[in-house]
N, C-alpha and C positions, 0 to 999 in steps of 0.2 A: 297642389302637387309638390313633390320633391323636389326640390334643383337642386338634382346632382353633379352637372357640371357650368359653370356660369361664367362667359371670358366677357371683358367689360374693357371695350376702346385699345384691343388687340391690334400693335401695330410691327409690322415686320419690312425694314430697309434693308436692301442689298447698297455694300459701297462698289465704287472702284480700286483699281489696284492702288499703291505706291499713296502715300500720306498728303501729297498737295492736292489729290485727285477724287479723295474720299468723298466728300460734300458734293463736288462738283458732278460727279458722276452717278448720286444717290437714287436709286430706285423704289419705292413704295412698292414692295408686290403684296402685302394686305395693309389696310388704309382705316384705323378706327373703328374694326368689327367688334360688334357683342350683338350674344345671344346668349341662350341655356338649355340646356338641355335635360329634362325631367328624368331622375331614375326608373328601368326599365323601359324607357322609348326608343326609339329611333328617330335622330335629326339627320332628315337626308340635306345634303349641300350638292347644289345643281350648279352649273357655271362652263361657257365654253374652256377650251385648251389654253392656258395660260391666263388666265383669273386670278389667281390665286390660291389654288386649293388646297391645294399639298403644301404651298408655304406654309397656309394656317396650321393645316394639321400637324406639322413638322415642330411649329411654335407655341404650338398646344400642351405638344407634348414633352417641350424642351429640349428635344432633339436636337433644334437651333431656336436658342432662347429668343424670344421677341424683343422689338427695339422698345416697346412701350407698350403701357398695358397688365391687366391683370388677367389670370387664369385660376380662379379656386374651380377644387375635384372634391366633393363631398367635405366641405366648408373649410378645406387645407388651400391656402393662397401658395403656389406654388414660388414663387418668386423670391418668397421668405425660407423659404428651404435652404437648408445648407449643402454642400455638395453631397455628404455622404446620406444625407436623410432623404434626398432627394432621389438618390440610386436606391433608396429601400422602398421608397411611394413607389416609385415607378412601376414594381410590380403588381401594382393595383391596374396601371392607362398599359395595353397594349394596342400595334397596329400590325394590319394584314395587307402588306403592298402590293400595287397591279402584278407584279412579273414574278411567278413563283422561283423563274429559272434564275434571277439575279437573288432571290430571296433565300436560296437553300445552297449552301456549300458544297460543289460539285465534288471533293475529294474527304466531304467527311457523311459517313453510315446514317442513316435516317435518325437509329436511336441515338447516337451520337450526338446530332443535330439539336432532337429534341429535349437532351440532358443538359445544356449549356445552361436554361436558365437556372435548372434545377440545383446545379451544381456551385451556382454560385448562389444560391442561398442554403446551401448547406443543408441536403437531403442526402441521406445517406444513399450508396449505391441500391441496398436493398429495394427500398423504398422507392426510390428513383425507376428502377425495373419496373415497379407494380406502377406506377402513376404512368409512364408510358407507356404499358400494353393499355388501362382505362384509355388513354389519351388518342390512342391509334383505333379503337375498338369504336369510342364516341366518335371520331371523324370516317366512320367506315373503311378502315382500312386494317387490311388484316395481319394478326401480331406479328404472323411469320416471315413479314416482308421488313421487320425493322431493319435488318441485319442488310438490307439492301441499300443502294445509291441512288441520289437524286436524277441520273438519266434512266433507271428502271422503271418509271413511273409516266404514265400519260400527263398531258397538263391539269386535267382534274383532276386527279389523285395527288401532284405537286401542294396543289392551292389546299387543299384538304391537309396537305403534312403543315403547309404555313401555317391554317389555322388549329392546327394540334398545338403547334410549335406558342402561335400567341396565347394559346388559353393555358399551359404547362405552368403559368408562376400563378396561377387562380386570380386570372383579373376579374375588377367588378367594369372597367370599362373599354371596350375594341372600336377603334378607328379603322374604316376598312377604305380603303384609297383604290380606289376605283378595281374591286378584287375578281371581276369573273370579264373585266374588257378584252384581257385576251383570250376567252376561253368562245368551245360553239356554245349555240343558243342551246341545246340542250343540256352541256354542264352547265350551263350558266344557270340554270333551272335547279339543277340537284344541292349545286353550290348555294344559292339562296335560299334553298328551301334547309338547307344546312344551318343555314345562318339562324336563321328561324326558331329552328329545333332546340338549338344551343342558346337562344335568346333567354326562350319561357325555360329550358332545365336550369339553366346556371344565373337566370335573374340578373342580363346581362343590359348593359349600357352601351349603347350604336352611335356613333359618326358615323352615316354609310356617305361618301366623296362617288360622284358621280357625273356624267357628262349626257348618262341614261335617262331622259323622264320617266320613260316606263316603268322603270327599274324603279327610282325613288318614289312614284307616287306609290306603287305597291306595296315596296317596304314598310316606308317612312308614318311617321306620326306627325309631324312638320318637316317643313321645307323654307330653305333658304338659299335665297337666288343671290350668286354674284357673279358679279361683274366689275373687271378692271379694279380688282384689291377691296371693292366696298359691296357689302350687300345691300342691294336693292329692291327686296320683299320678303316679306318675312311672314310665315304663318300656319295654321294648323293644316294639312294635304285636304284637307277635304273642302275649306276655305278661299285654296288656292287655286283647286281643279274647279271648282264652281266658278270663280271669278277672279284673273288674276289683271292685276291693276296696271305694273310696269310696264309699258312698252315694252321692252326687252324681254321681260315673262309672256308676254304675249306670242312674240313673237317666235318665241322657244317652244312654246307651248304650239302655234301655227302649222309650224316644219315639221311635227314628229306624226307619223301616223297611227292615227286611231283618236288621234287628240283633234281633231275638227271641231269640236264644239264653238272653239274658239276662233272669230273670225281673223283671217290674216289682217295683218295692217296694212291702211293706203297710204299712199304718201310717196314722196321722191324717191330715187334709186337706193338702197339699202348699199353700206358700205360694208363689206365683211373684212373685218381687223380683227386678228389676233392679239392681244393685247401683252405687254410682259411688265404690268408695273406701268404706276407714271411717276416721272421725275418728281422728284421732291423738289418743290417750289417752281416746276417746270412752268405749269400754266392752272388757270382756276378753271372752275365752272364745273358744270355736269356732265359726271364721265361719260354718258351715251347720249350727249346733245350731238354729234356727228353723224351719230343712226338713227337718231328719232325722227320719223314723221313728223312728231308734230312740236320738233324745234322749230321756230322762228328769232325772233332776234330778244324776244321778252326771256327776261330769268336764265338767260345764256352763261352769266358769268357769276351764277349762284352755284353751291355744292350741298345740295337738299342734302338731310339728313333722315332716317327712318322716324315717319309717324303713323299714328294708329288710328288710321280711318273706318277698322270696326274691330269691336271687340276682338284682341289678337290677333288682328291683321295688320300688317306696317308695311309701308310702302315709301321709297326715296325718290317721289316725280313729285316739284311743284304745281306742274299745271295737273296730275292729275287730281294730287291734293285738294287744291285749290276749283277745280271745276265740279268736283262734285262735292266736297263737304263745304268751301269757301271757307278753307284755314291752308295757312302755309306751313309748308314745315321747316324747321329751326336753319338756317342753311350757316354754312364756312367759309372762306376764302371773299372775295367780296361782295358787298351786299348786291341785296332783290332788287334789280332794277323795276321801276313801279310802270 
């Protein structure tokens, strides 16, 4: 396959305020991710509320440039970019945000809206007209409403101008950040099957960021689970829905319905934390040894790292590693207690 987008040990710190206080108050909120993503698929990324998800994708896409780490997009390392080459790639990676009402400027005309990008790479107005009537016409939405405001519009037909608005510079790749959570279950229907449409016309490239299983196993062509900055399964949805290894994927997997195949986990009372980052150099070990069932006191203060217990499947638990192939995987911070 193609790998057309490929980030390798992606890492994104928040500081604190005021210079004595930077290090001391440093946050990890994504923690040495890589993966890739193959031209025309779809990588859905799963993860409760504060995981990480939008920092990566923010870091992905330079938005806010990562603390460490590489991102090549169709074999361009972006980090080597210069500033102003950088603003001309871009028009290749766009992203469609959850909230369409923060994502469209209440006091400027739809078609207005949708000519920014256009306008700044230098299309002429003529042209500019013709590419947003196609642009309005492909998101179902009809020409004669350019001329109108972002409060004239239901919330689905909002999200439908965002995603006019990301596809207007002819991206080959869309990051879509959790884009139908606030809508009902039935736009949320028309919007993905939107997605879709526009996938196979325009031979498009997906990050679909999501907190939905349902949603991503549908989508998706792989799935990556994280958790607390680092992913912690990785592999192809059809791999994952069959059998997913994490505790944590498990258990995500457990809670949603329709997803029953897979049996809840036993074990002591389950802790539910929100996560926001963990301190840089705060503490070691395995980010979900506090929710795991089947933490005990062995491998507590190891930081598995993803290994490939079957063909394209990776998974960051030693003990599950280790119980059913009898191989550990590489860990960080300090060693495997024996």
């Amino acid at each position: 396959m193609d790998r057309f987008v490929q980030i390798k040990s992606l890492t994104k710190e928040y500081y604190g305020s005021g210079l004595l206080q930077r290090k001391k108050h440093a946050v990890r909120a994504v923690d040495r991710v890589s993966f890739s993503i193959d031209r025309n698929t779809v990588f859905g990324l799963v993860g409760e509320s504060g995981c990480g998800k939008t920092s990566l994708a923010r870091s992905l896409l330079y938005l806010d440039p990562p603390t460490g780490g590489e991102v090549w997009i169709d074999r361009v390392l972006l980090g080597d970019l210069s500033v102003r080459a950088l603003r001309a790639f871009r028009k290749r990676m766009q992203i469609v945000f959850q909230d369409p009402n923060s994502a469209l400027n209440p006091k400027m005309r739809i078609d207005d809206s949708l000519a920014e990008g256009l306008v700044n790479m230098g299309v002429p107005p003529d042209e500019r007209a013709r590419r947003i009537g196609r642009l309005l016409d492909r998101v179902g939405i009809a020409g004669s409403h350019r001329r109108r405001y972002p409060h004239e519009f239901s919330g689905g037909q909002k999200q439908r101008l965002v995603v006019a608005r990301a596809l207007s510079t002819s991206p080959d790749f869309l990051i879509l950040d959790e884009p139908v959570s606030n809508l009902d279950v039935s736009i949320q229907a028309q919007i993905i099957n939107l997605m879709l449409d526009l996938k196979d016309e325009l031979a498009l490239t997906y990050l679909f960021i999501s907190h939905d299983l349902n949603l991503v196993a549908y989508l998706s062509d792989m799935i990556g689970v994280m958790y607390q900055g680092r992913l912690v399964e990785l592999g192809s949805t059809a791999d994952i829905m069959e059998q997913a290894f994490h505790p944590y994927t498990q258990k995500l997997f457990s809670s949603v319905p329709g997803m029953q195949s897979l049996e809840p986990l036993e074990g002591g009372q389950d802790r539910q934390n929100v996560h926001k980052g963990r301190p840089v150099g705060g503490f070691s070990g395995c980010p979900y040894a506090g929710n795991c069932p089947e933490s005990e006191e062995a491998y507590g203060s190891s930081i598995p790292d993803l290994i490939e217990v079957e063909p394209g499947h990776l998974v960051a638990c030693i003990k599950t590693a280790h119980r059913q192939y009898g191989v550990y995987p590489q860990v960080t911070g300090k060693d495997r207690k024996e």
